[in-house]
C-alpha positions in Angstrom: 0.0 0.0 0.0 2.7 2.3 1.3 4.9 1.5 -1.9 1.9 3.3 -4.2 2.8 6.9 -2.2 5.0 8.7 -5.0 8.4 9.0 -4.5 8.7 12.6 -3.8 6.4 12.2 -1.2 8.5 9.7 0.8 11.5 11.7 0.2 9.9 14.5 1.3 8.7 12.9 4.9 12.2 11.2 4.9 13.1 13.6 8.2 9.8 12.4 10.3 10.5 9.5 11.9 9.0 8.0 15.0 12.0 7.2 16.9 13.8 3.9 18.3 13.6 5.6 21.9 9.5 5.2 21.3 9.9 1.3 20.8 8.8 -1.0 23.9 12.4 -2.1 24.1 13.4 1.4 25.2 10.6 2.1 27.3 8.5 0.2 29.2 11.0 -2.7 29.3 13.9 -0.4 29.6 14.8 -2.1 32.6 14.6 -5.4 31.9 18.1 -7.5 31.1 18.9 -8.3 27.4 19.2 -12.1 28.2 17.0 -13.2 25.3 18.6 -14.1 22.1 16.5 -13.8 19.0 17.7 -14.7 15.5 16.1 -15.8 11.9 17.1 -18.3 9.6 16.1 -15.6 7.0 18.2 -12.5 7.8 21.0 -11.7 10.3 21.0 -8.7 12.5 20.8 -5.5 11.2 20.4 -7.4 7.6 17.6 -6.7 5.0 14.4 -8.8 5.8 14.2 -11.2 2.5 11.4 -9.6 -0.1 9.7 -13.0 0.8 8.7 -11.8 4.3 7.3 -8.7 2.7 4.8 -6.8 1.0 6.9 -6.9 -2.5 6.1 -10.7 -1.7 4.8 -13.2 -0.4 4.2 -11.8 2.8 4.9 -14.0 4.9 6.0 -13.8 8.6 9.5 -14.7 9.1 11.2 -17.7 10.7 12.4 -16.6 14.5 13.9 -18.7 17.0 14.1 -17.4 20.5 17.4 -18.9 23.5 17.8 -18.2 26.7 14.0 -17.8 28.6 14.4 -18.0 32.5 12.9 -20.9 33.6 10.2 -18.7 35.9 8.8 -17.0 32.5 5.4 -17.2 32.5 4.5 -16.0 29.0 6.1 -14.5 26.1 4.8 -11.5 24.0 6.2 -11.3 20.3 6.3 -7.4 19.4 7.3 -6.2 16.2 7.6 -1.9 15.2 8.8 0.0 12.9 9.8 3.2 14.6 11.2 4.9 11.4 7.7 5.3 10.5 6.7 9.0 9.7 4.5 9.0 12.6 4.0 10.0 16.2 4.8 6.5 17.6 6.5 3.4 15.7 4.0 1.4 13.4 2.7 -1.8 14.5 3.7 -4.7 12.8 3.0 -7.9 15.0 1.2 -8.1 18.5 1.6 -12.3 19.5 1.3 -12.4 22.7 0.9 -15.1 25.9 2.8 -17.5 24.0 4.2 -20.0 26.2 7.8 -20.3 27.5 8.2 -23.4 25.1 7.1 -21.3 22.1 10.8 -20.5 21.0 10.5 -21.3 17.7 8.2 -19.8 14.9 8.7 -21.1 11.6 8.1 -18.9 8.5 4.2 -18.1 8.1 3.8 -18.8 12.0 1.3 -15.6 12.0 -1.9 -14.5 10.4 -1.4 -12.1 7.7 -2.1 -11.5 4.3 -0.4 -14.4 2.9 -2.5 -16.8 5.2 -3.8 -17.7 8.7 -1.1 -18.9 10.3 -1.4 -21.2 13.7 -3.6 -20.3 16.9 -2.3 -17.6 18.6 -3.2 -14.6 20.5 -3.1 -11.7 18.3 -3.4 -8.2 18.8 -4.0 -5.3 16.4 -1.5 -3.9 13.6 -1.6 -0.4 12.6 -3.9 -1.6 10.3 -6.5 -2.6 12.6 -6.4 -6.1 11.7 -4.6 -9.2 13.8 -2.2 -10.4 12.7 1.5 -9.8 10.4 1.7 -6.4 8.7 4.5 -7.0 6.3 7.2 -4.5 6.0 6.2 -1.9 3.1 8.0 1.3 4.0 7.1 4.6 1.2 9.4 4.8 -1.5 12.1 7.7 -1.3 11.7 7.2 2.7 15.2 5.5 3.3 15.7 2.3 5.2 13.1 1.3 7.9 14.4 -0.5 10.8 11.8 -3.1 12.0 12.5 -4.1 15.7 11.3 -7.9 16.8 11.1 -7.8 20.2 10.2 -10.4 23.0 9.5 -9.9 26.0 9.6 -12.9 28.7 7.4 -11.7 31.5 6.7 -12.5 34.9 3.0 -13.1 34.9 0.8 -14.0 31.5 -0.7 -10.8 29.9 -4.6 -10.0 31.0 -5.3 -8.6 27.6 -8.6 -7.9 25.9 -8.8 -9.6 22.9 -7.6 -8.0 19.7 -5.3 -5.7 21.8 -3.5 -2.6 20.7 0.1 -0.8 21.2 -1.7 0.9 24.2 -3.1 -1.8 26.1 0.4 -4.6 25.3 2.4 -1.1 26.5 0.5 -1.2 29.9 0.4 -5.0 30.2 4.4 -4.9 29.6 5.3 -2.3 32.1 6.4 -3.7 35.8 6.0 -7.4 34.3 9.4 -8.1 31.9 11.8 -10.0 33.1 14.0 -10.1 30.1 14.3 -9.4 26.8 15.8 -9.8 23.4 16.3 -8.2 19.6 16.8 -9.0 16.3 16.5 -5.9 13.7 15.7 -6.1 10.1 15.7 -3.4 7.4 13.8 -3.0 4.6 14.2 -0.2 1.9 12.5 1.2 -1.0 14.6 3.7 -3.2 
């Protein structure tokens, strides 16, 4: 959708940029230890996300494996932002939440999005308004978008409404991560 927006335009909104500071990593779980690793199959760190994972493909959610979840986690939550969106706060990509400490591996297509449904999990709202994967589909002329997947081991499950949004995970996060991990993928339209 976002690649239709003339490149001008995204050039033009190439200085308005959310923030990483704005990202759940960096504030409501600033606290919390690093301990988690999270890695892909698909990309490395800091690497370009594979066009299969998303909106100039398939759009698929990508493999992610998660090490090192203290044996008292009671849940995971799965959060995925984009926080070089030209927004007020980072763009929602994936909301999984209350997965279960032995969730540590998510094969590709694990979520709901447009390129299928995915397994049964807890899903909150994109910024799409729909639950489920939002694949990557920064404006062209916007420069590289860094898209944050976060997760969060927390000490008690989530009490969530269902279909939850940024808002609500943000309050259900704060005082309840233990530790946490991040893998970062780019994705770029020139």
């Amino acid at each position: 959708m976002l690649e239709k927006l003339p490149h001008a335009v995204g050039e033009a909104l190439s200085g308005l940029r959310a923030g990483a500071e704005k990202a759940a990593f960096h504030t409501v779980a600033a606290e919390a230890p690093p301990t988690l690793r999270v890695t892909s199959e698909a990309f490395a760190d800091t690497a370009p996300i594979p066009a299969r994972y998303t909106a100039d493909g398939d759009g698929l959610s990508p493999p992610l494996a998660v090490a090192g979840v203290p044996e008292d986690a009671a849940a995971l939550v799965l959060f995925v932002e984009d926080p070089d969106a030209p927004s007020p706060h980072p763009l929602v990509h994936l909301i999984a939440w209350n997965l279960t400490p032995e969730d540590q591996g998510f094969p590709e297509g694990t979520f709901a999005g447009p390129a299928g449904n995915g397994a049964r999990y807890d899903l909150g709202r994109n910024s799409f308004l729909k639950d489920g994967w939002l694949p990557p589909d920064p404006p062209t002329g916007h420069g590289p978008h860094h898209y944050l997947f976060q997760v969060f081991a927390l000490a008690r499950p989530a009490e969530l409404p269902a279909s939850p949004g940024r808002t609500a995970l943000l309050d259900a996060l704060r005082g309840n991560v233990i530790a946490k991990g991040l893998l970062t993928g780019t994705c770029e339209r020139p």
